[in-house]
N, C-alpha and C positions, 0 to 999 in steps of 0.2 A: 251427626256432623261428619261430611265428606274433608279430609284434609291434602293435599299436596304441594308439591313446587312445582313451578310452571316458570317456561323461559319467556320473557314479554318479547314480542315483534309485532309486527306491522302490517296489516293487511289495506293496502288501498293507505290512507291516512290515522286512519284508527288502526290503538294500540289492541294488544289480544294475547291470549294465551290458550291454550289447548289444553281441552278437559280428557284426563285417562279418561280411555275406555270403560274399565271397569267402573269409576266413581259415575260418568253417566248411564250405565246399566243403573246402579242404585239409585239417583235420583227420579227414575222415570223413562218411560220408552215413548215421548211424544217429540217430533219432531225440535218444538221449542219450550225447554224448561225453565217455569218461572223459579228462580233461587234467592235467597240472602247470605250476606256472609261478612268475611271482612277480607280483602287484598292489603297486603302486608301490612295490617294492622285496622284499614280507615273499613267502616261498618258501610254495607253496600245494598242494594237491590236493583236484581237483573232478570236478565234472561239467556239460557244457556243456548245458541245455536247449532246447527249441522255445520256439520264438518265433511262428514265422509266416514263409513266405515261404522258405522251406531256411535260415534263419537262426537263429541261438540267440541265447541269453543266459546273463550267467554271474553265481550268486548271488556276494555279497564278504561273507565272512564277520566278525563284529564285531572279531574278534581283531586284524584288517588294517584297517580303516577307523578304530575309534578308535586303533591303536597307530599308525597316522599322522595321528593328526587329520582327518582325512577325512569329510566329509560330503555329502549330495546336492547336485549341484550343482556338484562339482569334476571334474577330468579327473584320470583314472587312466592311468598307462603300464602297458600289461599282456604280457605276454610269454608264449605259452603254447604247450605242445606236444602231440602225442597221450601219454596215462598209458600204458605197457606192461606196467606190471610186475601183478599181481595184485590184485585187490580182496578176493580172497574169504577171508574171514573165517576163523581156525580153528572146527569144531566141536567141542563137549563131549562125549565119546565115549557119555556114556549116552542123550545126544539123539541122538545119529547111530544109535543101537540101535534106541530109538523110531522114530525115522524109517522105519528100515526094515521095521518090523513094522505101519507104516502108507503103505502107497503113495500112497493121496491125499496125503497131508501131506507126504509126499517130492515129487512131482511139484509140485508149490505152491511148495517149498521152495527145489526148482533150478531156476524158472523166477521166483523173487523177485528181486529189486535187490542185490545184496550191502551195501546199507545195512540192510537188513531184514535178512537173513541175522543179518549181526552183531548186530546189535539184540538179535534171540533168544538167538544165543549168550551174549551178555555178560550178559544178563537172567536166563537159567538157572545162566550158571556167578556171578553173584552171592548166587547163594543160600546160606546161611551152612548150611542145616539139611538134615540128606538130606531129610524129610517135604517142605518147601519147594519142593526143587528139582524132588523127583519131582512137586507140585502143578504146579510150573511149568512144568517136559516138558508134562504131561498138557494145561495148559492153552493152551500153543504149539502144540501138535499137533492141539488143537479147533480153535483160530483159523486153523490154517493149511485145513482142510479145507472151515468155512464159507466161506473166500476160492474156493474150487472151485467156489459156487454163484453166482459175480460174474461180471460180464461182463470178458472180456478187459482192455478197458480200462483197466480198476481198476487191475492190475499195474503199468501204467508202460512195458510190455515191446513196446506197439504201434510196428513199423517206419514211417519212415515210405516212403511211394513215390514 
């Protein structure tokens, strides 16, 4: 268990805090580290991003900043470890079907964020109406395919060296 304090500020609209250098050596050298932990007390799971310099940063989500009154500017006690257990999303078996009758959009698809993963999943399996659902396969499996004509980049998936 990685432990520090960190000052909360603002990037864009979302709250953050900056992970020591050293505590992101110890959790992992990939660009984005999945972690758990707790911000100043409330139990969490994230992911640690770049920063700059082998160093992350970790967004704090509203739920924890106002459910402790917390705002920029205060010191957080943060407690965090490497996440082990799985990210990845159930799929809805008629989009896993899809999928496979589209290899672009499957390769796009395993090489996604499993925040996006899910994203798709929960999007298609909220559709009330078979026409619906099947519009929204069809339409998640377009979008995944124009993402093939992006630069790397785009993904999120670039290591860093």
């Amino acid at each position: 268990m990685q432990r520090f304090r960190a000052k909360l500020y603002k990037v864009g609209y979302q709250r953050c805090v900056d992970v020591p250098p050293a505590v992101s050596r110890a959790l992992g050298d990939e660009a984005n580290i999945p972690v758990a932990g707790t911000l100043a007390g409330v139990p969490f799971r994230s992911t640690l991003t770049p920063r700059g310099g082998l160093a992350h940063r970790l967004f704090v989500h509203s739920r924890v900043w106002r459910a402790r009154r917390i705002d920029i500017g205060d010191m957080l006690e943060v407690q965090l470890d490497r996440d082990l257990e799985s990210r990845d999303p159930g799929m809805p078996h008629d989009f896993r079907r899809a999928l496979q009758a589209r290899p672009a959009a499957r390769k796009i698809y395993d090489r996604a964020s499993s925040a996006l993963r899910r994203e798709i999943g929960n999007w298609v399996a909220g559709a009330r109406r078979t026409e619906t659902r099947e519009r929204r396969i069809e339409t998640a499996l377009d979008n995944l395919e124009a993402r093939a004509l992006r630069p790397k980049s785009d993904f999120g998936t670039t290591k860093r060296k």
